[in-house]
C-alpha positions in Angstrom: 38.2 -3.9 -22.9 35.2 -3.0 -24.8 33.0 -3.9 -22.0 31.6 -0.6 -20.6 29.7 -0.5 -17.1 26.6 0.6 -17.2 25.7 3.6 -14.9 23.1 2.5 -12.2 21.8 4.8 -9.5 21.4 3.5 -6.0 18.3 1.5 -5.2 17.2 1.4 -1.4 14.4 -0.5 0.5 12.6 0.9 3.7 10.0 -1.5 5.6 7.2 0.7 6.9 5.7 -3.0 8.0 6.0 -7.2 7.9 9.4 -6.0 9.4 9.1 -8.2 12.6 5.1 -8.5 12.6 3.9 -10.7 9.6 0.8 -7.5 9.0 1.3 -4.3 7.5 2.9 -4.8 5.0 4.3 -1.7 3.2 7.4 -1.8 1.2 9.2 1.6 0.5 11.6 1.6 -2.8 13.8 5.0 -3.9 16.0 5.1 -6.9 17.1 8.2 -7.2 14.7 10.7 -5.7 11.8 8.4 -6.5 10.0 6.4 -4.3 7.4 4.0 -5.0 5.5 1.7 -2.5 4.7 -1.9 -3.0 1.4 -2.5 -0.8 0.0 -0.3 2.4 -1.8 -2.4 4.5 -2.9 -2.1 8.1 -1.4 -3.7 11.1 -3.7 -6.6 12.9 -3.8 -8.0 15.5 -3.1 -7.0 19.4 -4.0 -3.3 20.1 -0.6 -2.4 20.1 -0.4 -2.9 16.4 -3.7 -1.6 15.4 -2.1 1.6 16.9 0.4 1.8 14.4 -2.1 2.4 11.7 -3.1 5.7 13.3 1.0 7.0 13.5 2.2 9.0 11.2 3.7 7.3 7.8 7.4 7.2 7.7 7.7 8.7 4.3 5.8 11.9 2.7 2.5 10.2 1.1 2.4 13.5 -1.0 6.1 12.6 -2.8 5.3 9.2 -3.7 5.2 8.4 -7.5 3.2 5.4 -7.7 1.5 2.1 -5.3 2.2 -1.6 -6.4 -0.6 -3.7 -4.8 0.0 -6.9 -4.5 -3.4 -8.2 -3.6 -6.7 -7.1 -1.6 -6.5 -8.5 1.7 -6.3 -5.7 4.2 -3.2 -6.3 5.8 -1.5 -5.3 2.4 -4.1 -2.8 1.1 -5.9 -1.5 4.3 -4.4 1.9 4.8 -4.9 2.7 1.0 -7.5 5.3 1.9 -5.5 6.7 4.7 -2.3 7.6 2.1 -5.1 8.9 -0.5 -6.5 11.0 2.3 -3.2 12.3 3.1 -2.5 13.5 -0.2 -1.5 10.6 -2.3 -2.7 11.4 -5.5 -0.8 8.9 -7.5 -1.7 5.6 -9.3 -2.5 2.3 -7.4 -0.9 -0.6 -9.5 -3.2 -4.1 -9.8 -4.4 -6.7 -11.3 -8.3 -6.4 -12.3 -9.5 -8.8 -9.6 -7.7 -7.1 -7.3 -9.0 -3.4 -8.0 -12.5 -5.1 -8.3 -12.3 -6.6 -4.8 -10.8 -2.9 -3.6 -14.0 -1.7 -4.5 -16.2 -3.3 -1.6 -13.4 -4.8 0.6 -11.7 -1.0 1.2 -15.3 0.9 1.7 -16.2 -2.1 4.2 -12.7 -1.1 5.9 -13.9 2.9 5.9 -17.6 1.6 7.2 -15.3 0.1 10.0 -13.2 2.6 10.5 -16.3 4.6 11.1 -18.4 2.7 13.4 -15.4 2.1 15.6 -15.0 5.9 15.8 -18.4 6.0 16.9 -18.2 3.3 19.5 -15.4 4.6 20.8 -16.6 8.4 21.5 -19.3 7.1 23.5 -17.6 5.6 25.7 -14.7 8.8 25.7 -17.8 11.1 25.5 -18.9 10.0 29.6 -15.0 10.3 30.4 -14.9 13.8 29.3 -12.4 13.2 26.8 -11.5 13.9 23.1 -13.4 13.0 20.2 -11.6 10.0 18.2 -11.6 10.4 14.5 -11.7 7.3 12.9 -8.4 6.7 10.8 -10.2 7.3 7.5 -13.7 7.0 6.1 -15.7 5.0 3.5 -15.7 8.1 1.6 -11.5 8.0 1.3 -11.9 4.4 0.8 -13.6 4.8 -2.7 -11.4 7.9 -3.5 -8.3 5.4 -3.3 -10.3 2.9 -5.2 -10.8 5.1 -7.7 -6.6 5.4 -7.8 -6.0 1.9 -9.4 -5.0 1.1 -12.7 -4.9 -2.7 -13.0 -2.8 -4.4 -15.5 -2.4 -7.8 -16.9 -0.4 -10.3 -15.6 3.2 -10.8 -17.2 3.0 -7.4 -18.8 5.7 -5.1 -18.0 4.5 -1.3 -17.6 6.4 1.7 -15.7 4.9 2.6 -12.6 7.7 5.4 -12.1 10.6 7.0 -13.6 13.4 4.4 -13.7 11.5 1.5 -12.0 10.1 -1.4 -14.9 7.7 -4.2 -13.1 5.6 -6.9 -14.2 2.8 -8.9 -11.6 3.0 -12.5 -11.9 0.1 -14.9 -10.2 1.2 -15.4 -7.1 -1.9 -18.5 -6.1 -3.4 -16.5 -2.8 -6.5 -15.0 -3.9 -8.2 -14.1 -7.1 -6.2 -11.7 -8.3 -3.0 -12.2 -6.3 0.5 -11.2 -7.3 4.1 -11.0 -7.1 6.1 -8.0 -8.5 8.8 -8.6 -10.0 10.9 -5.3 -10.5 13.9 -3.6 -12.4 15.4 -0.5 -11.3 19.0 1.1 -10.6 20.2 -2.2 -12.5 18.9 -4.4 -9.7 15.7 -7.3 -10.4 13.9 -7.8 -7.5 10.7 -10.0 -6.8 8.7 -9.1 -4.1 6.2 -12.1 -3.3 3.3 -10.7 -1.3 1.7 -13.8 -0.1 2.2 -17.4 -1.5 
């Protein structure tokens, strides 16, 4: 009596990586028709996972309505450029240290990117076969850098319609951080690395 129940809409969570592999991490959230990301990095490690980061994304970059960064290391933030390139247009959520290690740490990864493209078609070039394009340049690197708006710690801001988060320090690196979230009447903290 008296009580009334608050309407929520349903919140889902897809893993587009760390789901059985400890790299890539990219978290997919949808309330509603919204969908926001927390972190897009690359997959490391055997060349079985570094071939993931050249498949296709399992969600339409073009749709999302914002990126939560939890910190710089690649393995979190190393296909960045790649969404931007795709058509991600969005913000890129941070802390300050993080967006200011973006800067040279995700242009590095396009340089990379790059030169391994290069090394690569030599070798294909005298086996007759395709060119490789690299997965994205240092070029789409700082375009994606240029996507972040940091925030403060312990400040709650809306990255999306419906979704409320706040980054707390999470110890890592400079500039590290947790998200902690509300949406579709659900709190959720999502760590990145401790």
């Amino acid at each position: 009596q008296g009580h009334r129940r608050r309407m929520t809409r349903p919140l889902s969570l897809t893993f587009h990586g760390a789901a059985r592999t400890v790299t890539g991490s990219c978290h997919e959230f949808q309330l509603g028709g919204t969908p926001l990301l927390v972190d897009c990095g690359m997959f490391q490690g055997s060349r079985t996972l570094e071939g993931l980061n050249a498949g296709a994304f399992g969600f339409d970059p073009r749709k999302l309505d914002a990126v939560i960064l939890t910190h710089a290391h690649i393995d979190h933030s190393g296909l960045l450029p790649r969404l931007a390139a795709d058509g991600y247009t969005g913000p890129i959520w941070c802390t300050q240290p993080t967006a200011d290690l973006l800067e040279y740490m995700l242009a590095d990864a396009g340089r990379i990117q790059e030169s391994e493209a290069d090394r690569r078609n030599r070798r294909r070039d005298r086996a007759g076969e395709e060119p490789f394009d690299p997965i994205y340049t240092e070029a789409d690197a700082l375009a994606a850098w240029g996507q972040c708006r940091p925030v403060a710690l312990e400040e709650w801001f809306e990255p999306a319609p419906g979704f409320r988060a706040r980054l707390w320090n999470a110890g890592h690196i400079l500039g590290s951080s947790s998200v902690e979230m509300e949406a579709g009447g659900a709190r959720i903290m999502v760590s990145g690395d401790l």
